[in-house]
N, C-alpha and C positions, 0 to 999 in steps of 0.2 A: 069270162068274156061278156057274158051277159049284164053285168056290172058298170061295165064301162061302156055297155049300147044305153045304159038307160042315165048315163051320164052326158053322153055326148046329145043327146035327146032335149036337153035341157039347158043347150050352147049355144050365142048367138053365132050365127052364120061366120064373125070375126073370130071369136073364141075357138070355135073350129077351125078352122084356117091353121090357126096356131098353134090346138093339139097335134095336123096332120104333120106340120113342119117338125113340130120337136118328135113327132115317131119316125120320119124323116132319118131327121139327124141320131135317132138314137140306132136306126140299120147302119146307117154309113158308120158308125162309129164303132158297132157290131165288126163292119166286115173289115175294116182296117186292122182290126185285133184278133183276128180270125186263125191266128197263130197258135194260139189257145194258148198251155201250160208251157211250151217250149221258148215262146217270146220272154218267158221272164228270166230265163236264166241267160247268163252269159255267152257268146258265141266264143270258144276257144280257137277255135278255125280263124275266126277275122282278126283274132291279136297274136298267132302265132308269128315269136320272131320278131315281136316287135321290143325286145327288150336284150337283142343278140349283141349288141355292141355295149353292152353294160358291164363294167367291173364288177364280178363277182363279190370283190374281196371290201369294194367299198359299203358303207354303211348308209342307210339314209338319210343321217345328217353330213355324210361326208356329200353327197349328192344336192341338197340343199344350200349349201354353201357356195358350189360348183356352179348350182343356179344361180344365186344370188350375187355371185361374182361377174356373172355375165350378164346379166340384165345392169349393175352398176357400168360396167365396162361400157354396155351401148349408151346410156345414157351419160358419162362423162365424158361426148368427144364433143 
């Protein structure tokens, strides 16, 4: 800390302005991620079931097709 007293010592009054905004934004950006390690993983809770009307037995190029069939279909009327 002492480091960056004898820095900020040597900042015009704009300068500083500027450090305090970007330390500012670097809390706020701090507490929005305040999630720590479990933000990065997946939430399995928010996608359960979301893939319950799905043919097991299809492939995912049979599903691809399926798309592509439909996105044609809207667009040729």
């Amino acid at each position: 800390m002492h480091r960056l007293n004898e820095l900020v010592e040597k900042l015009s009054p704009a300068q500083l302005k500027e450090v305090e905004d970007f330390a500012e934004f670097l809390l706020s950006r701090k507490s929005s991620t305040s999630g720590g390690a479990r933000s990065r993983f997946l939430d399995v809770d928010k996608i359960a079931g979301m893939f319950a009307n799905l043919d097991p037995g299809k492939s995912s190029v049979d599903l691809v097709h399926e798309t592509m069939e439909r996105w044609a279909a809207k667009y040729d009327k």
